[in-house]
Backbone as CSV, one residue per row, in Angstrom:
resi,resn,N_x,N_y,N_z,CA_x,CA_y,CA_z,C_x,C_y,C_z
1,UNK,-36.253,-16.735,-34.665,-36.026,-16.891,-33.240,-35.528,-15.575,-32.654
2,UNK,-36.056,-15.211,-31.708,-35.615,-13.713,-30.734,-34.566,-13.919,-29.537
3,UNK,-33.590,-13.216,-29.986,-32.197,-13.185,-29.020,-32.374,-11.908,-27.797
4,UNK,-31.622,-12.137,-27.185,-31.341,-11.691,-25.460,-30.534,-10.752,-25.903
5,UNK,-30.774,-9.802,-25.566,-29.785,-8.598,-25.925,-29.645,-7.511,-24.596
6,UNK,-28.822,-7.256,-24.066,-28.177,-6.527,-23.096,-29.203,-5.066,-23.140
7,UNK,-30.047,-4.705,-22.183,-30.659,-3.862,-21.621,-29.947,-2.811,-20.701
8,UNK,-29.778,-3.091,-19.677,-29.182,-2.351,-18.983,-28.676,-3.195,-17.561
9,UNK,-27.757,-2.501,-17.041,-26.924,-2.795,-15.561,-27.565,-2.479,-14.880
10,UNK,-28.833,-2.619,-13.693,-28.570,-1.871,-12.805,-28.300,-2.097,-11.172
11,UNK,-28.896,-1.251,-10.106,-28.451,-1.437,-8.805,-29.919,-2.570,-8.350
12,UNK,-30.039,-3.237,-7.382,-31.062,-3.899,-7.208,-32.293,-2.935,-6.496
13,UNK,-33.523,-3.300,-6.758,-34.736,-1.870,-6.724,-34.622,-0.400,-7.512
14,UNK,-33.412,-0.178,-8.076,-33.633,0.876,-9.085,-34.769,0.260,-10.510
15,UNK,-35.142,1.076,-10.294,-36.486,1.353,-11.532,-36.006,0.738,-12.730
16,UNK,-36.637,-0.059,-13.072,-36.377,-0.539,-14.598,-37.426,-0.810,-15.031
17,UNK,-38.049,-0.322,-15.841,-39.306,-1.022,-16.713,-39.416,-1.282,-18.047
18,UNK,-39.970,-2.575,-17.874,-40.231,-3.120,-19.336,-41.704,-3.026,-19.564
19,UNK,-41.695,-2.837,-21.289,-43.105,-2.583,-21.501,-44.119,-1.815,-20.424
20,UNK,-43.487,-1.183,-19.859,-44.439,-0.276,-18.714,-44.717,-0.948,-17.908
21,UNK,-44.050,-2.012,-16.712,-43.998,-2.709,-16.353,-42.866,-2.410,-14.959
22,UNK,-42.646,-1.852,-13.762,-41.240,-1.965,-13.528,-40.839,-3.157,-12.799
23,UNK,-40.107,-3.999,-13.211,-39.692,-5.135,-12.679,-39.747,-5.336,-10.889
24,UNK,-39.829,-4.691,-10.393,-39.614,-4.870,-8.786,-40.925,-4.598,-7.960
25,UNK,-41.743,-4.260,-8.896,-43.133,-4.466,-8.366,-43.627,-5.600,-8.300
26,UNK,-43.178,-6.561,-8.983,-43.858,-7.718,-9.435,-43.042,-8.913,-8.895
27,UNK,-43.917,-9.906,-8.534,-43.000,-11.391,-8.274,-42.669,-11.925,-9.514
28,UNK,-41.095,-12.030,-9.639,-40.568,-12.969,-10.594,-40.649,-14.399,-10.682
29,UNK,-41.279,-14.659,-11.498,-41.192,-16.126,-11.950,-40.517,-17.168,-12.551
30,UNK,-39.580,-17.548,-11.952,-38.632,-18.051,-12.770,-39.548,-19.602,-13.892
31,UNK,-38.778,-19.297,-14.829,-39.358,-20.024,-15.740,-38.743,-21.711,-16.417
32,UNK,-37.405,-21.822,-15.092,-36.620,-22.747,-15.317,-35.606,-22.889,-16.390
33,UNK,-35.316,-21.630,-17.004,-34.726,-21.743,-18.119,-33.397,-20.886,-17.870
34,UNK,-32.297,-21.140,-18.242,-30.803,-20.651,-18.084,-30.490,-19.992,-19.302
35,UNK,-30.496,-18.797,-19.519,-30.085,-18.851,-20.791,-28.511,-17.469,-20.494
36,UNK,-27.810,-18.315,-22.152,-26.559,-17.980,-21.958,-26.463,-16.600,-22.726
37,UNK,-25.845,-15.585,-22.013,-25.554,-14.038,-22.004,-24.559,-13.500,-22.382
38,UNK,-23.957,-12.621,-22.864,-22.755,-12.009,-23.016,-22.634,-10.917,-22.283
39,UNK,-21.392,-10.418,-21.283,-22.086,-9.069,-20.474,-21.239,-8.207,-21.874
40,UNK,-21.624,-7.064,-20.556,-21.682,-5.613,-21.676,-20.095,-5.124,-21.569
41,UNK,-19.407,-5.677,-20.658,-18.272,-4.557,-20.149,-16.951,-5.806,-20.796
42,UNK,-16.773,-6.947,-20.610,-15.645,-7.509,-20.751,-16.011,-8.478,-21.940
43,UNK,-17.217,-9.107,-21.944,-17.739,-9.677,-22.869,-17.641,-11.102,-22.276
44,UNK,-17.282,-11.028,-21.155,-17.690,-12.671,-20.481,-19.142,-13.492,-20.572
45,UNK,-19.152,-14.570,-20.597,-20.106,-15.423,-20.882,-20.844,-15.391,-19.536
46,UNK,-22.108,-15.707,-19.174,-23.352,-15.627,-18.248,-24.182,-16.813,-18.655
47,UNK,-24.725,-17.179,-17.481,-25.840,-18.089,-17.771,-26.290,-17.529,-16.410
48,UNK,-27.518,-16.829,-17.288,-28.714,-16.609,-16.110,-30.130,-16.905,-16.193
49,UNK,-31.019,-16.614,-15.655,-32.378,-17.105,-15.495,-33.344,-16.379,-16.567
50,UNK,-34.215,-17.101,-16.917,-35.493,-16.168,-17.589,-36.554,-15.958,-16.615
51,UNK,-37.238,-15.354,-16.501,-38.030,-14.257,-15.660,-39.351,-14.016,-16.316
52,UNK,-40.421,-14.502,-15.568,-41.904,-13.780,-15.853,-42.333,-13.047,-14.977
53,UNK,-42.968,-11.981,-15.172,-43.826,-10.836,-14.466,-45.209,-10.810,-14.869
54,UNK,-46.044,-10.676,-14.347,-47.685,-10.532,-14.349,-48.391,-9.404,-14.063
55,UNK,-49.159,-8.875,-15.157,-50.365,-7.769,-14.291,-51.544,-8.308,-15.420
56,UNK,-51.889,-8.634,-14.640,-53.811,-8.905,-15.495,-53.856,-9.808,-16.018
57,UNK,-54.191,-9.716,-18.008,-53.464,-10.440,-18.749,-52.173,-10.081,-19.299
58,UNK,-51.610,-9.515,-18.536,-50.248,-8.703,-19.224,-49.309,-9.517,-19.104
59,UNK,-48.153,-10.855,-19.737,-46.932,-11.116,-19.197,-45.963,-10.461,-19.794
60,UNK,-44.592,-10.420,-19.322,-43.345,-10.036,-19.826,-42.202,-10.772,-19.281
61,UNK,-41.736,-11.233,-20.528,-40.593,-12.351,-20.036,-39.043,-11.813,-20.072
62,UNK,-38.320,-11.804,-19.584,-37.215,-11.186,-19.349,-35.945,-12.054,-18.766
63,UNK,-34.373,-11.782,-18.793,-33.466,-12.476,-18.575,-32.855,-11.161,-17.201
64,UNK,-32.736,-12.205,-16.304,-31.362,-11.217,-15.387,-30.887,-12.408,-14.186
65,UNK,-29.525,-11.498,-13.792,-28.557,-12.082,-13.147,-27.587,-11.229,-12.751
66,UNK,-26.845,-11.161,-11.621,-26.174,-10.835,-10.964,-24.418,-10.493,-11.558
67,UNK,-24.121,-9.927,-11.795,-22.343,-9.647,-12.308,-21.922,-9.795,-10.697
68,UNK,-20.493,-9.845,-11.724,-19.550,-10.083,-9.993,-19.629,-8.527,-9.285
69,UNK,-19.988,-7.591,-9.950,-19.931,-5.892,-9.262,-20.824,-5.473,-8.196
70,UNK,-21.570,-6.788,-8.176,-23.104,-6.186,-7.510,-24.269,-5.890,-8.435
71,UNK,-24.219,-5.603,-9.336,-24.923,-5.163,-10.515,-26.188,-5.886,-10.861
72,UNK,-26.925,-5.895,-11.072,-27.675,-6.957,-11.659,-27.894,-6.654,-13.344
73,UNK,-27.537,-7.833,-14.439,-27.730,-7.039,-15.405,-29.644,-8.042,-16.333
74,UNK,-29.681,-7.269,-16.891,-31.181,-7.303,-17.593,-30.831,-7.301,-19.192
75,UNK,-31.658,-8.119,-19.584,-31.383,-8.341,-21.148,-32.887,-9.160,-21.388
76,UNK,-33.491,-8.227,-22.550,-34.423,-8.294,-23.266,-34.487,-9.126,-24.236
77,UNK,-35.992,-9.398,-24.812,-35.850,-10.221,-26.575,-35.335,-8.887,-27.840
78,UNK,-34.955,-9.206,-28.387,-34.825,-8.486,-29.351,-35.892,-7.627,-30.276
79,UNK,-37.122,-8.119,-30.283,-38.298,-7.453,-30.850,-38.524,-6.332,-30.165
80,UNK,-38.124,-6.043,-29.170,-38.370,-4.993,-27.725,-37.849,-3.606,-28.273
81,UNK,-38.324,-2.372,-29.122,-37.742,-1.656,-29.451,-37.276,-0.130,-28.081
82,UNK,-36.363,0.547,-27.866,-35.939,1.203,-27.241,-37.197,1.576,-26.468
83,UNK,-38.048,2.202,-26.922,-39.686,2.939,-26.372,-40.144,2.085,-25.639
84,UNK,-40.060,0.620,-25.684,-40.681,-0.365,-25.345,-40.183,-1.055,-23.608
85,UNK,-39.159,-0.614,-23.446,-38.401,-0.708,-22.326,-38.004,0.011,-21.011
């Protein structure tokens, strides 16, 4: 089974891409699913959304949600190696 692992923080419309992909081009799809997070800074618990994106036949499924900072944070599957993101 592939775990959610903390990607990165960022500001909302800053560039993030997965798999060559940047998230804010694309309509998110929520996929109805909550899944529970650990953030990066205090280690508080999260329950946020899973996320599909589309180009072609291309999907990429992804977790994000909002911190109390403004932040939005992003967390990947684990198979996702650094290059890949």
């Amino acid at each position: 089974m592939n775990h959610w692992n903390f990607a990165k923080a960022i500001n909302e419309n800053e560039t993030f891409c997965i798999e060559g992909l940047n998230i804010w081009n694309y309509h998110w799809e929520c996929t109805n699913k909550k899944v529970e997070v650990q953030g990066p800074y205090e280690g508080q618990v999260y329950y946020f959304k899973e996320y599909c994106i589309r180009d072609g036949d291309k999907s990429v499924k992804f977790v994000a949600g909002e911190y109390s900072n403004g932040k939005v944070g992003i967390y990947v599957k684990d198979h996702l190696s650094e290059g890949n993101i």
